[in-house]
Steps between C-alpha positions, in 0.01 A plus 500: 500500500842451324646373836220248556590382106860498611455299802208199332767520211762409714319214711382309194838540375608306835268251504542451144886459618402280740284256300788453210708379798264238603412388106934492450516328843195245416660454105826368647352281758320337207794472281713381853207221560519185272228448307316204654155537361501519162673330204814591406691454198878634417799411285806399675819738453774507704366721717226303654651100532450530801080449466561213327357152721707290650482130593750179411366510065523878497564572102465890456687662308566868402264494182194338675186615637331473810159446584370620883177513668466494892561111473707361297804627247590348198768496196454554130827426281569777312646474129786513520747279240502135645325583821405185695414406853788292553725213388237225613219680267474374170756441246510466112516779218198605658567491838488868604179617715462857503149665588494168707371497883829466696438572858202492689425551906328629789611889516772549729526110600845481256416163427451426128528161397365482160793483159238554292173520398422468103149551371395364214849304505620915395897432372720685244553896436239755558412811316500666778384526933374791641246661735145427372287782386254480771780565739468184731737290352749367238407430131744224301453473127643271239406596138418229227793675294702366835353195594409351109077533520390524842472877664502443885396788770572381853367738770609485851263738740444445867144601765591739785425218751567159327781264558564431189544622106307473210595423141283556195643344190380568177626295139413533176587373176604775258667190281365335213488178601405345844668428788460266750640402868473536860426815656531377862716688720878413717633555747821318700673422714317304770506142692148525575249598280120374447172553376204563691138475229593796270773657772881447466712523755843468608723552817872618599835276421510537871208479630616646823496872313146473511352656165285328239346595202183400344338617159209387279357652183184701532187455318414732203182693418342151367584340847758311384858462498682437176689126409834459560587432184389678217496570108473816337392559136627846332315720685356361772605636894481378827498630856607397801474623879673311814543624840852412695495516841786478730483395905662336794417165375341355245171447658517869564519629162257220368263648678533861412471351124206329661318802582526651141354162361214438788356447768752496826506530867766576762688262718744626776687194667707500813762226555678522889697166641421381858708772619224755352804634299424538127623218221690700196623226365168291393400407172083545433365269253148592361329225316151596342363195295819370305733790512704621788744857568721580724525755746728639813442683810638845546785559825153533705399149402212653299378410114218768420367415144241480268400186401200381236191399606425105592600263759883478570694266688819636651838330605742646683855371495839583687846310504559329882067550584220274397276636281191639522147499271173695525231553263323819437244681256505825343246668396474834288567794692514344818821478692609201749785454783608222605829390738721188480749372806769345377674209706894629674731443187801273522886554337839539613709776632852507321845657681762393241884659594854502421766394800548865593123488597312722208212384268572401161331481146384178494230272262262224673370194282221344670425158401199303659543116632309253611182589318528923580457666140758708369400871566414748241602850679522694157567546107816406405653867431497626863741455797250510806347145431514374100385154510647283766801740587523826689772724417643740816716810460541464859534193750211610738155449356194328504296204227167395558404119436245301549561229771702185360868340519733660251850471466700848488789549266671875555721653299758795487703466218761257336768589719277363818399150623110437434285475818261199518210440750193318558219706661116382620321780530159498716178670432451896559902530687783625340887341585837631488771397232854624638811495251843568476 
């Protein structure tokens, strides 16, 4: 009897062995995996800078927070002593922005492009920024002692699943007398911004990073949403919720603001040329009564969206092709597909060189005669088409244009000759330019 106690004794002691193992094994494969489905919120030390998003108006610092669900990532300024986006923020005595939204993109896409977003035009020193109580986000506060009469709470908390952030806001009076004044939100920098019925939106500098942002206030427990400007008598308080979503365009994140407002359905569109090879570079304009927002295809020539319900008309646009236009309805819930074929695109195929027979750096104006338009290939702040130019960093590349007569002025410096040359270019071909 004592041996068979000895022996059971010694086989649950095994598999007891055995199963630790597997829980140690299984607790570091957790800890190993990131956490993509749940929200996550952490300080930033020098230890972790690395999880910090990426993208060309990246602003975190050591100090801030970051908010993370499966979709998107985001930056809260921390409080630290003058802490600001950056330079082209806001300026004045006021001008610092901590417990401000400073970055803000699709998870792992490292393509922020927002400075900053402000709610409730938030500027000036904070009492403090910190994880929120409930665990799911970041809490800002700015005491009346601080600010002169108005306490302010900002919240920042994300969904598991949602493309976007949302921000509670909550003022009061604690004064004695009242205080009046917008309470609308900022946000900079961008080109192209616009409003679509109670939906703001607003897309890259570049628009060739493909990410927009879209946000709108959400209604309250009465079903409505707050003015924008407001006065407050000693003790009264207000509250305010808005949604900001981020996307690849700004049609993109419209739409997932869209779907926390109403009633939406799904469009996926699919734009090829004549070669049946997919168009990148278009620009999708959807017009629904008397506003319009943009959107892009992915590298597969695909948009996949959600759009608001009603009857849209669609027009689809690409330097050196003819455009294209189709109408469509959406309906709640329901999804629609629909294709485009774009016409063969026209431009001109650059080889620029020194004498010894390598490429150069070189710029291109392009100025249209004999009725051709000037083109627009850009914003002003990039190299790869800003306005009418194009701006190489090496003498062998490619510019799409639509069909026309343009003269060609190339540059390479003040210590070289200026090229001139008057091109016709015909519909859906593209030329050569050769230079030395």
């Amino acid at each position: 009897m004592r041996k068979f106690g000895h022996s059971l004794n010694l086989k649950l002691t095994n598999q007891l062995s055995k199963a630790m193992k597997i829980i140690h094994f299984l607790s570091i494969l957790a800890l190993a995996s990131p956490l993509w489905g749940k929200v996550e919120v952490f300080e930033i030390s020098k230890d972790n800078v690395n999880l910090l998003p990426g993208g060309k108006e990246a602003d975190g610092i050591i100090g801030d927070f970051v908010i993370r669900n499966k979709a998107i990532e985001c930056v809260i300024g921390g409080s630290a002593a003058n802490r600001k986006a950056n330079m082209g923020a806001f300026w004045g005595a006021d001008g610092v922005t901590p417990g401000c939204l400073y970055d803000l993109c699709l998870r792992g896409t490292k393509n922020d492009q927002l400075t900053i977003f402000s709610p409730s035009r938030q500027q000036g020193r904070v009492s403090y920024v910190r994880p929120s109580p409930e665990g799911n986000g970041v809490e800002v506060v700015v005491s009346s002692a601080l600010s002169g009469s108005l306490f302010k709470r900002h919240i920042y908390h994300a969904n598991e699943n949602e493309a976007g952030i949302i921000i509670d806001t909550f003022l009061r009076n604690v004064g004695s007398t009242p205080v009046s004044g917008p309470i609308s939100d900022r946000w900079t920098r961008f080109n192209s911004s616009g409003r679509f019925e109670a939906i703001e939106w607003a897309d890259s500098v570049d628009p060739s990073h493909k990410a927009g942002y879209a946000y709108a206030w959400l209604p309250g427990e009465n079903g409505k949403v707050p003015p924008r400007n407001s006065s407050l008598k000693p003790g009264d308080e207000i509250k305010i919720r808005r949604f900001v979503a981020v996307g690849k365009s700004p049609a993109h994140a419209l739409g997932v603001v869209a779907a926390k407002l109403g009633k939406t359905g799904r469009l996926k569109l699919s734009i090829s040329g004549t070669d049946k090879k997919p168009v990148t570079t278009a620009s999708v304009d959807f017009r629904l009564k008397d506003s319009t927002v943009r959107g892009y295809p992915d590298e597969a020539g695909n948009l996949e969206l959600q759009l608001p319900v009603g009857s849209w008309k669609v027009s689809v646009t690409d330097i050196g092709r003819e455009g294209k236009e189709l109408s469509l309805e959406i309906k709640d819930g329901q999804s629609v597909e629909k294709s485009i074929s774009m016409d063969g695109q026209s431009g001109i195929r650059f080889s620029v060189k020194k004498e010894d027979g390598s490429t150069t750096p070189c710029k291109v104006q392009f100025i249209g005669l004999e009725g051709t338009p000037n083109p627009n290939l850009g914003p002003g702040d990039r190299a790869h088409g800003c306005k009418d130019q194009y701006h190489s960093e090496k003498g062998d590349f490619s510019v799409a244009l639509n069909p026309g007569k343009y003269k060609l002025i190339v540059t390479r410096g003040i210590e070289h000759d200026h090229i001139e040359k008057t091109m016709v270019l015909p519909k859906g071909e593209y030329v050569d330019f050769e230079a030395t």
